[in-house]
C-alpha positions in Angstrom: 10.0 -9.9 14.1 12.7 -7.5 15.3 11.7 -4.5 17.8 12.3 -2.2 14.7 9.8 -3.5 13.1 7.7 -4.1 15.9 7.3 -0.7 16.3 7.1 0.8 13.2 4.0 -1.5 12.6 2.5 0.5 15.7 3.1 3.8 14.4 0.0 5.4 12.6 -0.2 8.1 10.1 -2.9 10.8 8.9 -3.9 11.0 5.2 -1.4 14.5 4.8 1.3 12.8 5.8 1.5 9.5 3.7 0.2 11.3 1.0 3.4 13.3 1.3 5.8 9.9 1.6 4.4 8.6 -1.4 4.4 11.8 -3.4 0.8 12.1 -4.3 -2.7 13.6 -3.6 -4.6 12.8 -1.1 -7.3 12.6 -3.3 -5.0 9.7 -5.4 -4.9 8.1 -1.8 -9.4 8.6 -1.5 -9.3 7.1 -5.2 -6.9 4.0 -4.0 -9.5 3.7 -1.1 -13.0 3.9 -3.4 -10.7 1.3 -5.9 -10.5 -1.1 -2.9 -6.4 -1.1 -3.5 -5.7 1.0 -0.1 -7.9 0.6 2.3 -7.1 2.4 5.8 -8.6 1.9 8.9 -10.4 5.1 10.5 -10.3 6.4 13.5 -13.4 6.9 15.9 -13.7 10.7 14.2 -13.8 8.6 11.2 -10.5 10.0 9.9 -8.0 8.1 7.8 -5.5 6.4 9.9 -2.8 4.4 8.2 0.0 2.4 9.1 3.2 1.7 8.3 2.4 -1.3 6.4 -0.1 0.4 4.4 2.5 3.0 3.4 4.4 -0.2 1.7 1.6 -1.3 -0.1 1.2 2.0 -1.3 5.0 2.3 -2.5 4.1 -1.0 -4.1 1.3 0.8 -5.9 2.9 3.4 -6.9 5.8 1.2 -8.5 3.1 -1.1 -10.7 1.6 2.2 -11.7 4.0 4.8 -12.5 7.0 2.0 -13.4 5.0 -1.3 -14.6 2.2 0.6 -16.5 -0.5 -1.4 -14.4 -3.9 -0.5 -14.4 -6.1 -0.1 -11.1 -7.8 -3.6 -12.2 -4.0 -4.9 -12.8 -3.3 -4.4 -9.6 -5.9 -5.7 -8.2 -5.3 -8.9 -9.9 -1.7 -8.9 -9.2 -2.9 -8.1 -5.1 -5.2 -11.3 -5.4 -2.8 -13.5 -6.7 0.2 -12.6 -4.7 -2.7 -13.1 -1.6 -3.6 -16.6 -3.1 0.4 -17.4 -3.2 0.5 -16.7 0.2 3.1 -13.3 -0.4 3.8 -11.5 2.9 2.6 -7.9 1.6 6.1 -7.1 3.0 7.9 -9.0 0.0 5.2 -8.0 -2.4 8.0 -6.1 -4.4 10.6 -8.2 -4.2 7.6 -11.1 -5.7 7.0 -8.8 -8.8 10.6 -7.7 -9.5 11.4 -11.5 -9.6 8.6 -11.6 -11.9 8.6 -9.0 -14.0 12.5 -8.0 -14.1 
């Protein structure tokens, strides 16, 4: 793992913001959460703290729903099974476009 990456997997962001890099509601991001698809970590105030990595997953989300058509339970198939093929969540995209394109 280079340093770049290194430390962008230490960075951490509030709700406001990666609603804002993904382009949605915050509540889309409190549904993705309730849907088990997005799940951050909180901090001790019990706020929604996510990281970097979470922020690709959610561009990954965002490209099975608004470009693929997928349903939340689609998704959470595809998840599963790109977990049980041992997928890095880092290539998850690269997976499905081999896939699907």
């Amino acid at each position: 793992m280079s340093k770049v990456s290194s430390d962008l997997e230490k960075l951490i962001f509030p709700i406001s913001v990666v609603a804002d890099i993904l382009n949605v509601n915050q509540r889309t991001l409190k549904i993705y959460e309730k849907e088990k698809i997005l799940c951050p970590e909180r901090s001790p105030k019990k706020r929604r703290i996510y990281t970097y990595r979470d922020i690709k997953k959610g561009k990954f989300i965002q490209h099975l729903k608004r470009n693929l058509r997928v349903n939340f339970a689609g998704i959470k198939i595809i998840i599963h099974l790109l977990k049980q093929l041992n997928v890095s969540s880092d290539d998850y995209l690269k997976k499905i476009n081999e896939i699907a394109l």
